[in-house]
N, CA, C and O atoms as CSV, one atom per row, in Angstrom:
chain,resi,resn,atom,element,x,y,z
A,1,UNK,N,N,-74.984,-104.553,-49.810
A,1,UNK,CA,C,-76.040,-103.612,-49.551
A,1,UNK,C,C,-77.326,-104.370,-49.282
A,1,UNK,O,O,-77.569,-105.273,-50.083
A,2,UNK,N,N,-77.885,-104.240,-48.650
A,2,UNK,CA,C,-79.307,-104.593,-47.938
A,2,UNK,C,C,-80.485,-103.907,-48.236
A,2,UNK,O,O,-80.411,-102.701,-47.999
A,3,UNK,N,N,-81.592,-104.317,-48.700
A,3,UNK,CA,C,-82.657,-103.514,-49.539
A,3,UNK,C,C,-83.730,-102.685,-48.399
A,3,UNK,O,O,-84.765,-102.033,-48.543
A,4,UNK,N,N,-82.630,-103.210,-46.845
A,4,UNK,CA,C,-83.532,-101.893,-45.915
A,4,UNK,C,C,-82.610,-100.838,-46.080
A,4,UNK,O,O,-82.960,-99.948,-45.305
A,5,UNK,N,N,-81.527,-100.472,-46.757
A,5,UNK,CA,C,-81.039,-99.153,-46.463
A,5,UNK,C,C,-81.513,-98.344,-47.441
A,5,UNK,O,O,-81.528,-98.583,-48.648
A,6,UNK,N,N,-81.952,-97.243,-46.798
A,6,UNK,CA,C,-83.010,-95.732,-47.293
A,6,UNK,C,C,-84.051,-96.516,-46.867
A,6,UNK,O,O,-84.625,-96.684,-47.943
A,7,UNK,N,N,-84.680,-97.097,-46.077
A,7,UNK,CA,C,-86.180,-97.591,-45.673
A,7,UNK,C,C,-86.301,-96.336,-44.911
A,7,UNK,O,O,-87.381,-95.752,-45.005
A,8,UNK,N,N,-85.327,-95.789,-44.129
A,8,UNK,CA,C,-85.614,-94.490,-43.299
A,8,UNK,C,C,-84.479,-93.348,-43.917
A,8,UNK,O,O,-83.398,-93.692,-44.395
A,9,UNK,N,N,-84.758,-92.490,-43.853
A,9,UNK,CA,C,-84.606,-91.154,-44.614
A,9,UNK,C,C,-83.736,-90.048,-43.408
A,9,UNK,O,O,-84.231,-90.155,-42.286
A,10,UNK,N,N,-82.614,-89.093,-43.485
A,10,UNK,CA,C,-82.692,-88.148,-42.914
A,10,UNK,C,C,-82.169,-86.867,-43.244
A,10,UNK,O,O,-80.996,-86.835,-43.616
A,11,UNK,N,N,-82.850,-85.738,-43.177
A,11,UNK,CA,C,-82.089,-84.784,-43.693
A,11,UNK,C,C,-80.713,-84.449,-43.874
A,11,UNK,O,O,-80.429,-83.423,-44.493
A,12,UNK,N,N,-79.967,-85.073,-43.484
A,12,UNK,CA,C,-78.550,-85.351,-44.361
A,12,UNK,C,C,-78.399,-85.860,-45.472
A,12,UNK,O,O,-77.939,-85.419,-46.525
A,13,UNK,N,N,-78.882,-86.976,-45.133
A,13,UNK,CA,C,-79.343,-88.068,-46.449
A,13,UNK,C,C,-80.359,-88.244,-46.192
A,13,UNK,O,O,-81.019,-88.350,-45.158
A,14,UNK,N,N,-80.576,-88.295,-47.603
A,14,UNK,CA,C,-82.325,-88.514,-48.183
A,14,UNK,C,C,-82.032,-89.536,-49.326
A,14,UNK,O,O,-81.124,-89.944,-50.051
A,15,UNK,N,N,-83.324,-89.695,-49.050
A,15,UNK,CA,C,-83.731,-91.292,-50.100
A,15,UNK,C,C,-83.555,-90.626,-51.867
A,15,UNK,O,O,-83.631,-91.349,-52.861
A,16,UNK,N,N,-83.412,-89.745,-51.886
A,16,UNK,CA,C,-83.365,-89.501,-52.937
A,16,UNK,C,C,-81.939,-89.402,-53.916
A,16,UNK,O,O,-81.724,-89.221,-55.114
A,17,UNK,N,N,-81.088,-89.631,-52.670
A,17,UNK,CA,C,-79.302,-90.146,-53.441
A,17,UNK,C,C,-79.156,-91.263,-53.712
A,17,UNK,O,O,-78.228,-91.580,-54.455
A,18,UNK,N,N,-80.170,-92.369,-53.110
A,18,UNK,CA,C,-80.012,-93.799,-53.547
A,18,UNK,C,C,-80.302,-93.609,-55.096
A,18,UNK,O,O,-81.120,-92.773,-55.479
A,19,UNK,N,N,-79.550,-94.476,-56.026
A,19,UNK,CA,C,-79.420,-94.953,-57.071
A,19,UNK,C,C,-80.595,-95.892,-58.080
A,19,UNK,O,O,-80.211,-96.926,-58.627
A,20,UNK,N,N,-81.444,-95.599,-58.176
A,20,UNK,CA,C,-82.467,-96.635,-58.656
A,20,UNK,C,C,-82.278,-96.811,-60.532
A,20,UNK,O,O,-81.746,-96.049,-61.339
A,21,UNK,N,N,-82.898,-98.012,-60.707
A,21,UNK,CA,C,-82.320,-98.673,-62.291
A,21,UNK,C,C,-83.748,-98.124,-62.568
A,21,UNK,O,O,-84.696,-98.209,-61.787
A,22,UNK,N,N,-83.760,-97.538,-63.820
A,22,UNK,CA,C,-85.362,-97.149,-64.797
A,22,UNK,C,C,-85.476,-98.330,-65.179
A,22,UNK,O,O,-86.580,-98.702,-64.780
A,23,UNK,N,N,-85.088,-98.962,-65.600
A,23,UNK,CA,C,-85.476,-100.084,-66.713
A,23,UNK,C,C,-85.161,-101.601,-65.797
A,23,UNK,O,O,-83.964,-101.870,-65.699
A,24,UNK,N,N,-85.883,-102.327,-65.311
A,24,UNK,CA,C,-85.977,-103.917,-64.851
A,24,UNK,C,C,-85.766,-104.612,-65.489
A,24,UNK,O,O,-86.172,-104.743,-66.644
A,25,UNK,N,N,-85.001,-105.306,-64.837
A,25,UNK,CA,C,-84.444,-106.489,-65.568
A,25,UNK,C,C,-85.017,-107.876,-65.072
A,25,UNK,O,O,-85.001,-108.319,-63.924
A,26,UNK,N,N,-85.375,-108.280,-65.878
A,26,UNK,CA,C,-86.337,-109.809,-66.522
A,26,UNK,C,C,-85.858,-111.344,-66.392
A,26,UNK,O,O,-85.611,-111.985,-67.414
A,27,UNK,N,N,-85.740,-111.881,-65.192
A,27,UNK,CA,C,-85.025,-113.547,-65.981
A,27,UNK,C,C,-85.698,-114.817,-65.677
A,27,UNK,O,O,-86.747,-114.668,-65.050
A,28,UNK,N,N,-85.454,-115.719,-65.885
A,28,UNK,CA,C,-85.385,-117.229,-65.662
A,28,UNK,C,C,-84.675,-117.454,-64.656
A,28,UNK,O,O,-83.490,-117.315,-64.351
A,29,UNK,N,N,-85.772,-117.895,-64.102
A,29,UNK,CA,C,-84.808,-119.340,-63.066
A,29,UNK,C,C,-84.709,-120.128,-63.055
A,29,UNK,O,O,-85.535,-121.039,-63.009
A,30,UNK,N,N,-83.067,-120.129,-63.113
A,30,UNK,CA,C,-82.694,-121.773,-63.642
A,30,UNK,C,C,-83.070,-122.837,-62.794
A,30,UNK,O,O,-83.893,-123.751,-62.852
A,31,UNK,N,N,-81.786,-122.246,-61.575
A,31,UNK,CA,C,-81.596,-122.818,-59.984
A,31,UNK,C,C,-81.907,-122.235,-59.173
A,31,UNK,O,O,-82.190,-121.067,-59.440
A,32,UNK,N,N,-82.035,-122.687,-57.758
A,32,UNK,CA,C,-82.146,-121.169,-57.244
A,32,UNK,C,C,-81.510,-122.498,-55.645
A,32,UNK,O,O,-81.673,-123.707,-55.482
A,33,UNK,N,N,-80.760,-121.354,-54.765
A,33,UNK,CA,C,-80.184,-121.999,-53.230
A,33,UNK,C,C,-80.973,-120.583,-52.509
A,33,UNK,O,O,-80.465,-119.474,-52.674
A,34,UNK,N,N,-82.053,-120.728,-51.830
A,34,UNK,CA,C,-82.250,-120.191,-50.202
A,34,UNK,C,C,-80.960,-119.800,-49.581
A,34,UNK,O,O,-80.255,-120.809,-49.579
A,35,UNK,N,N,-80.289,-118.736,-49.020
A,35,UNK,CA,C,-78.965,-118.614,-48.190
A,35,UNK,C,C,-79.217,-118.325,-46.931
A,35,UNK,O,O,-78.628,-118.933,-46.039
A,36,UNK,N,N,-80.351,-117.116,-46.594
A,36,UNK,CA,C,-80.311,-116.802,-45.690
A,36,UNK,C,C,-81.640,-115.822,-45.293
A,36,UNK,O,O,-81.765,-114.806,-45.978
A,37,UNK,N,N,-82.797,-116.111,-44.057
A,37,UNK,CA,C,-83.034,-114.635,-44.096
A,37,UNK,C,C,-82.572,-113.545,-42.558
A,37,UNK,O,O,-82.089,-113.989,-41.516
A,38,UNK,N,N,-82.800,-112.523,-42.762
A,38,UNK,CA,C,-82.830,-111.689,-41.946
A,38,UNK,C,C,-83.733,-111.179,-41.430
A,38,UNK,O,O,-84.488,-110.833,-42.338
A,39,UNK,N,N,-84.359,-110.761,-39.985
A,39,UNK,CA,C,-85.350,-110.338,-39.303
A,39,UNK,C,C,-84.756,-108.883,-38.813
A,39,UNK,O,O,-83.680,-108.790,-38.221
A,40,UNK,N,N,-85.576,-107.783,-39.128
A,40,UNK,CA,C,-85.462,-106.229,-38.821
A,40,UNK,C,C,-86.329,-106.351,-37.783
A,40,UNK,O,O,-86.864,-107.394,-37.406
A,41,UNK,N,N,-86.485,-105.009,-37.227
A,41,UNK,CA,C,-87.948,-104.914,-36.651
A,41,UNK,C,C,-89.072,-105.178,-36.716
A,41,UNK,O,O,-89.548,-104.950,-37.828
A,42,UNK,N,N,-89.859,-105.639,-35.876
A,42,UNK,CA,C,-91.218,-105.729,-36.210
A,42,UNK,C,C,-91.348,-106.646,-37.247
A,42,UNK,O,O,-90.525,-107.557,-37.162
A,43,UNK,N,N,-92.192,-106.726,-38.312
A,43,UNK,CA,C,-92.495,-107.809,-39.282
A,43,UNK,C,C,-91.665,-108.052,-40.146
A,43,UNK,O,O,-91.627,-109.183,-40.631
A,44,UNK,N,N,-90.820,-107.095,-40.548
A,44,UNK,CA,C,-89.939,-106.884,-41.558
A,44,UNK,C,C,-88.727,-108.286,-41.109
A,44,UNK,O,O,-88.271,-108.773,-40.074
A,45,UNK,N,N,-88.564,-108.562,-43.010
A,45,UNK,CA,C,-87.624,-109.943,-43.243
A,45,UNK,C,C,-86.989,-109.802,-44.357
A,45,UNK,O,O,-87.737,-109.592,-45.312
A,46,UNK,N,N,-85.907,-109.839,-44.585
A,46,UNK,CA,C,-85.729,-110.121,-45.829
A,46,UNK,C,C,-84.701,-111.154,-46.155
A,46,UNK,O,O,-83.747,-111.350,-45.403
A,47,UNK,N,N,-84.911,-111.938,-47.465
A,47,UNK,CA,C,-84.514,-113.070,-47.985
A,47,UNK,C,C,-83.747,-112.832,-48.895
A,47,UNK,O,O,-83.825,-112.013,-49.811
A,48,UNK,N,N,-82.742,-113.802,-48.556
A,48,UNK,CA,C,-81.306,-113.803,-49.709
A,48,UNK,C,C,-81.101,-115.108,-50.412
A,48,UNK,O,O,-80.906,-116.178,-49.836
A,49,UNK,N,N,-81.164,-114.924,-51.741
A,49,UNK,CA,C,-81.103,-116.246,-52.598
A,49,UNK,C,C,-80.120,-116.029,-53.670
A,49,UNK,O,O,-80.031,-115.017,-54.365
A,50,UNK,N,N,-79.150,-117.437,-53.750
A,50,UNK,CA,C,-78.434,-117.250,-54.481
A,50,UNK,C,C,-79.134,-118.402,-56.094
A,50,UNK,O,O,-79.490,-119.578,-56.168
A,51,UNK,N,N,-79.023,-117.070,-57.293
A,51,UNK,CA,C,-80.050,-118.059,-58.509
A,51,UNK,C,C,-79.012,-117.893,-59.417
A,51,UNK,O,O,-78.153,-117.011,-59.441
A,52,UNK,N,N,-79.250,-119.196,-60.445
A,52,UNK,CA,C,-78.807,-119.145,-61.502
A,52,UNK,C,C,-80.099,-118.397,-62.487
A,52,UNK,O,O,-81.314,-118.442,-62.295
A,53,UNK,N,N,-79.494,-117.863,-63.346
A,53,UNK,CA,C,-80.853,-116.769,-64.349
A,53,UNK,C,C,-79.899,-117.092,-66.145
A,53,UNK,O,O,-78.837,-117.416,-66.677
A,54,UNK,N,N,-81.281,-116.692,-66.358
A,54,UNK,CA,C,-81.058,-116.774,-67.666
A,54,UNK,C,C,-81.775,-115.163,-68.226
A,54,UNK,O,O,-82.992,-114.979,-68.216
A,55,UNK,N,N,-81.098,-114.446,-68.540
A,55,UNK,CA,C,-81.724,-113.344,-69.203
A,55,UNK,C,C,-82.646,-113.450,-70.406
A,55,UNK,O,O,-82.983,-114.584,-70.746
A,56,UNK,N,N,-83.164,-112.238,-71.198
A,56,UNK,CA,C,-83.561,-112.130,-72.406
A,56,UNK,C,C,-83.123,-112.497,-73.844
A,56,UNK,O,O,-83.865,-112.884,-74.746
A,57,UNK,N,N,-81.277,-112.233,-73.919
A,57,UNK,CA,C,-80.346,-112.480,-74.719
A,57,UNK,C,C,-79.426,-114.199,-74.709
A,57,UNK,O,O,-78.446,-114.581,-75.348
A,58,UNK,N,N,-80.400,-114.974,-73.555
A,58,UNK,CA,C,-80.091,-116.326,-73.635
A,58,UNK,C,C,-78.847,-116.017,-72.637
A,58,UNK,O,O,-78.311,-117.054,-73.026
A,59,UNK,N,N,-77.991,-115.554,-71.776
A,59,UNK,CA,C,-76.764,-115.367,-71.029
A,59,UNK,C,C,-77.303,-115.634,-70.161
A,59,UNK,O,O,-78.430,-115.216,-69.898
A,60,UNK,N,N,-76.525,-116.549,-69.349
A,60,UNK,CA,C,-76.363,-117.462,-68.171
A,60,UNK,C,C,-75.540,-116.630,-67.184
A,60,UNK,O,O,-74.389,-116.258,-67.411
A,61,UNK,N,N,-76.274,-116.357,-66.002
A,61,UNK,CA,C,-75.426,-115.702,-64.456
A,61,UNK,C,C,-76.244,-116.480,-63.853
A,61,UNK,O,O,-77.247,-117.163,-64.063
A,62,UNK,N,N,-74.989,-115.957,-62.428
A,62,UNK,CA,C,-75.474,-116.800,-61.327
A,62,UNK,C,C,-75.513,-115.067,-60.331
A,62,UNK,O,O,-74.505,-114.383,-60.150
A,63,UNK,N,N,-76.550,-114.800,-59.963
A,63,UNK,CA,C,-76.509,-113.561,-59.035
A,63,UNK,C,C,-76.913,-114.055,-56.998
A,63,UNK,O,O,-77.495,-115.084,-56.656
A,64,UNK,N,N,-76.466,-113.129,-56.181
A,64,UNK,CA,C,-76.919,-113.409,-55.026
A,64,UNK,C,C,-77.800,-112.154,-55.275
A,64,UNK,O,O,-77.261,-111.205,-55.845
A,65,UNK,N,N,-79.237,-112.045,-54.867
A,65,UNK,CA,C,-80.346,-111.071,-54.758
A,65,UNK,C,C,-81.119,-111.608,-53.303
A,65,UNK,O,O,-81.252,-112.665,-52.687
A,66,UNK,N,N,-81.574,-110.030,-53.162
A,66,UNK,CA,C,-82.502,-110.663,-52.023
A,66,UNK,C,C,-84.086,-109.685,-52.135
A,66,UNK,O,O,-84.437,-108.557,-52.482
A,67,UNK,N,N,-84.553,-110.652,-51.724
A,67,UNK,CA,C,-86.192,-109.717,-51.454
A,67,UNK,C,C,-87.032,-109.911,-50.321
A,67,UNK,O,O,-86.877,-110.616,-49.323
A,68,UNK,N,N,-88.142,-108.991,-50.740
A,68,UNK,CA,C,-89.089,-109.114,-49.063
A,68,UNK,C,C,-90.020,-110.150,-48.808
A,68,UNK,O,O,-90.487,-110.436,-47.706
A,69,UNK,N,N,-90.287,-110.749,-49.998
A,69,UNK,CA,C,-90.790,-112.058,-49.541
A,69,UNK,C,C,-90.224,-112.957,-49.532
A,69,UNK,O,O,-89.083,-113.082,-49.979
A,70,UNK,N,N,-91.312,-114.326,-48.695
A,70,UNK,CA,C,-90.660,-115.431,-48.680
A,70,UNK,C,C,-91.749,-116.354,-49.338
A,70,UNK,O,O,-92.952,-116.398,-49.078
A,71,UNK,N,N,-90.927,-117.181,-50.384
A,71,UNK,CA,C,-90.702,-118.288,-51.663
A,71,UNK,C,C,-90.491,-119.433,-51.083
A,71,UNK,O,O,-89.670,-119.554,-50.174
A,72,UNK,N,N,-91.331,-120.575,-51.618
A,72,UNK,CA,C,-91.016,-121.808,-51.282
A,72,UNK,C,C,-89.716,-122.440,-52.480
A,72,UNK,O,O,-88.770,-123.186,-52.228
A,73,UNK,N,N,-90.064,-121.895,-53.632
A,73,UNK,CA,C,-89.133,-122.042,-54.082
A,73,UNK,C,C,-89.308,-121.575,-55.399
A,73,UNK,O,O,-90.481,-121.434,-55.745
A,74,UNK,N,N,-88.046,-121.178,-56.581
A,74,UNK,CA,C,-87.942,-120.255,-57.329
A,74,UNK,C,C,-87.849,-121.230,-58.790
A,74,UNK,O,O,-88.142,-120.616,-59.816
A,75,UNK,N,N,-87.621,-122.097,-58.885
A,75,UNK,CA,C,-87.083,-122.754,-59.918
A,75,UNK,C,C,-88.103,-122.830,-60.750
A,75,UNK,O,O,-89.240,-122.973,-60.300
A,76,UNK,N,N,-87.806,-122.728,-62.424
A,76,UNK,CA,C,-88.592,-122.580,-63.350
A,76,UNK,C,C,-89.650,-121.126,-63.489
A,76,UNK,O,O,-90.445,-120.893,-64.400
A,77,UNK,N,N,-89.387,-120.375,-62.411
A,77,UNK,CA,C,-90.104,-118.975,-62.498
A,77,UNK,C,C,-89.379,-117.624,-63.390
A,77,UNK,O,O,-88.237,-117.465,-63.822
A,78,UNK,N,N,-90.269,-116.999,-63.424
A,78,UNK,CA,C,-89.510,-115.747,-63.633
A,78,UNK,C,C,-89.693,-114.455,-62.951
A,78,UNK,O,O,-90.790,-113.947,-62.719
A,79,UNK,N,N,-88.698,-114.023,-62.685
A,79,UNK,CA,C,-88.521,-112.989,-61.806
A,79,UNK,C,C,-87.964,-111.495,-62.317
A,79,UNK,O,O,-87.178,-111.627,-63.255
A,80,UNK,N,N,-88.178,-110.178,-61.939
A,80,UNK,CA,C,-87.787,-109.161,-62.020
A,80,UNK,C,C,-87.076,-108.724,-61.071
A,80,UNK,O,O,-87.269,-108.957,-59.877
A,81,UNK,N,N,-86.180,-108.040,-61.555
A,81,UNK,CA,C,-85.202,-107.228,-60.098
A,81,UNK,C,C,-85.285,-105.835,-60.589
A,81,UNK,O,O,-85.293,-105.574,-61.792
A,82,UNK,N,N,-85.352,-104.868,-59.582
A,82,UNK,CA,C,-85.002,-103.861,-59.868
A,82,UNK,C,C,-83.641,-102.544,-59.638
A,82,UNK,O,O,-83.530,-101.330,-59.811
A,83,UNK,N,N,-82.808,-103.662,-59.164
A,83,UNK,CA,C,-81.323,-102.762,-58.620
A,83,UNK,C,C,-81.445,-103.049,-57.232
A,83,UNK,O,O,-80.404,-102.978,-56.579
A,84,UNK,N,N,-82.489,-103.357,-56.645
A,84,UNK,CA,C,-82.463,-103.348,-54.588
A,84,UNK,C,C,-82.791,-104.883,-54.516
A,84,UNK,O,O,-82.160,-105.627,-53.765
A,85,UNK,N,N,-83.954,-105.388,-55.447
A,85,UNK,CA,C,-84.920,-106.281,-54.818
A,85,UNK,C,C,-85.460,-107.020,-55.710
A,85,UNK,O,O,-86.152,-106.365,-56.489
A,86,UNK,N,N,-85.418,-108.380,-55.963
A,86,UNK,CA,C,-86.242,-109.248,-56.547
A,86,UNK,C,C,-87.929,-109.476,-56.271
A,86,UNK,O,O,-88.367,-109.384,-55.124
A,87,UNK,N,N,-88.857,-109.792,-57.473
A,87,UNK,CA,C,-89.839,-110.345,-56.805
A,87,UNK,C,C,-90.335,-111.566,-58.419
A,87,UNK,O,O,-89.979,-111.623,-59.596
A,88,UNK,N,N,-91.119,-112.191,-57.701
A,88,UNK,CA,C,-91.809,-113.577,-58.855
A,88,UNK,C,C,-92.823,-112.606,-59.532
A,88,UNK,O,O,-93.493,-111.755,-58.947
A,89,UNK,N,N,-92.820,-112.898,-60.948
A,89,UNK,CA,C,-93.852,-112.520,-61.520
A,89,UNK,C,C,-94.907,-113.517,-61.905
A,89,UNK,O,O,-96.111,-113.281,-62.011
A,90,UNK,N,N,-94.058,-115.115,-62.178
A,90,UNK,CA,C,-94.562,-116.191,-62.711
A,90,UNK,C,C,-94.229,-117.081,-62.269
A,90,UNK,O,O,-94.634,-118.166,-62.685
């Protein structure tokens, strides 16, 4: 899934069947690999990184996420996701 789908809406479907998480989730970055980005229309980009994280409870994953900006690089930060999209907080 790609964090442009529901960017546009239509009365069949509406943005409002997409699935969104209440509660964000918080981690560490351990590692982080750049994979790929993508160019939409116009200005729109989005970036796919595959990170190692460390949660709140000390548990170690490795997730592929992607977001709308672009990062020189992620390591030692911390980041929030919210179910679509990563971003740096720190």
């Amino acid at each position: 899934m790609s964090t442009y789908d529901g960017a546009y809406t239509t009365r069949r479907y509406s943005s409002m069947s997409v699935p969104t998480k209440k509660e964000k989730e918080v981690y560490e970055v351990l590692d982080s690999k750049f994979i790929d980005s993508h160019h939409y229309h116009g200005s729109w980009f989005e970036y796919t990184w595959e990170l190692t994280l460390k949660d709140s409870n000390g548990d170690i994953v490795t997730k592929t996420l992607d977001t709308w900006r672009e990062y020189a690089f992620l390591n030692g930060s911390t980041i929030v996701y919210d179910g679509t999209k990563f971003n740096q907080i720190s």
